[in-house]
N, C-alpha and C positions, 0 to 999 in steps of 0.2 A: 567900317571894318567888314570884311568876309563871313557872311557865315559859317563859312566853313570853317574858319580859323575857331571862332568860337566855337562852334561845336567840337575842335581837334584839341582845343585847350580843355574843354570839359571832359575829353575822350581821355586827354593824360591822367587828368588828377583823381579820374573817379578810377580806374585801370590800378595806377600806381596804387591807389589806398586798399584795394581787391587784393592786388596782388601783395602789399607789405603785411593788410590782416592775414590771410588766407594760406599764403605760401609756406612751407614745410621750415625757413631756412630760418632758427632763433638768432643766431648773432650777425642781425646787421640793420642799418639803419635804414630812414626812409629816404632818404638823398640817394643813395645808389639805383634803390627801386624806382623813382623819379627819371631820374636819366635814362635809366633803359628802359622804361616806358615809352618817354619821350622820343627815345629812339626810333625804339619799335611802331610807332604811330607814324612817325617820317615816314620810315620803311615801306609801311602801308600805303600812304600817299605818292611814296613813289612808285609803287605796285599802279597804283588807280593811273597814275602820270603816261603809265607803260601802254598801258590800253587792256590792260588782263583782266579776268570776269572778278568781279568785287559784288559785295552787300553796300549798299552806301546807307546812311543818314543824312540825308539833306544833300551838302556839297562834301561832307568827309566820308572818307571809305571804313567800315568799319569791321568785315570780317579779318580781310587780312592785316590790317592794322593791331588788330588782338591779338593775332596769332605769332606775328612777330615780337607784338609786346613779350610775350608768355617766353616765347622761344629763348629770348633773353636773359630772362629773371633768372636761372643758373650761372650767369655772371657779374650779380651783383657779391658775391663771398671775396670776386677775385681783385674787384675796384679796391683802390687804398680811399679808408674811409679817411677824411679830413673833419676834425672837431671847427664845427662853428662855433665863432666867437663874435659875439655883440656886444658894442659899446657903448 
């Protein structure tokens, strides 16, 4: 496996946990925040893909991958939340 990858999975879940503590918005869950993390870390990586000036960590890019994350987080209110259920 990439290290990049691994450091990009570790980029979501610490990001997404920052942003579900820290963010202003009370009703919503962490699965939305997740996703548009997730997103927004892609996004990033497709920034670095581009050839555009980045911060990286190793092989992930990590300024604008943040920044997209963040840019996000204003639409997790709008995602329909879907109740998990385990069996």
């Amino acid at each position: 496996m990439p290290p990049g990858v691994v450091i990009g999975v570790l980029l979501v879940l610490v990001l997404s946990q920052l942003f579900y503590a820290f963010w202003p918005y009370a009703r919503r869950s962490y699965l939305p925040a997740l996703l548009l993390t997730g997103a927004g870390v892609l996004l990033g990586q497709g920034w670095d893909a581009l050839g555009l000036p980045a911060l990286r960590l190793g092989q992930a890019n990590l300024l604008p991958a943040a920044l997209f994350a963040m840019a996000l987080q204003p639409l997790a209110d709008r995602l329909p939340s879907v109740p998990l259920r385990f069996r």
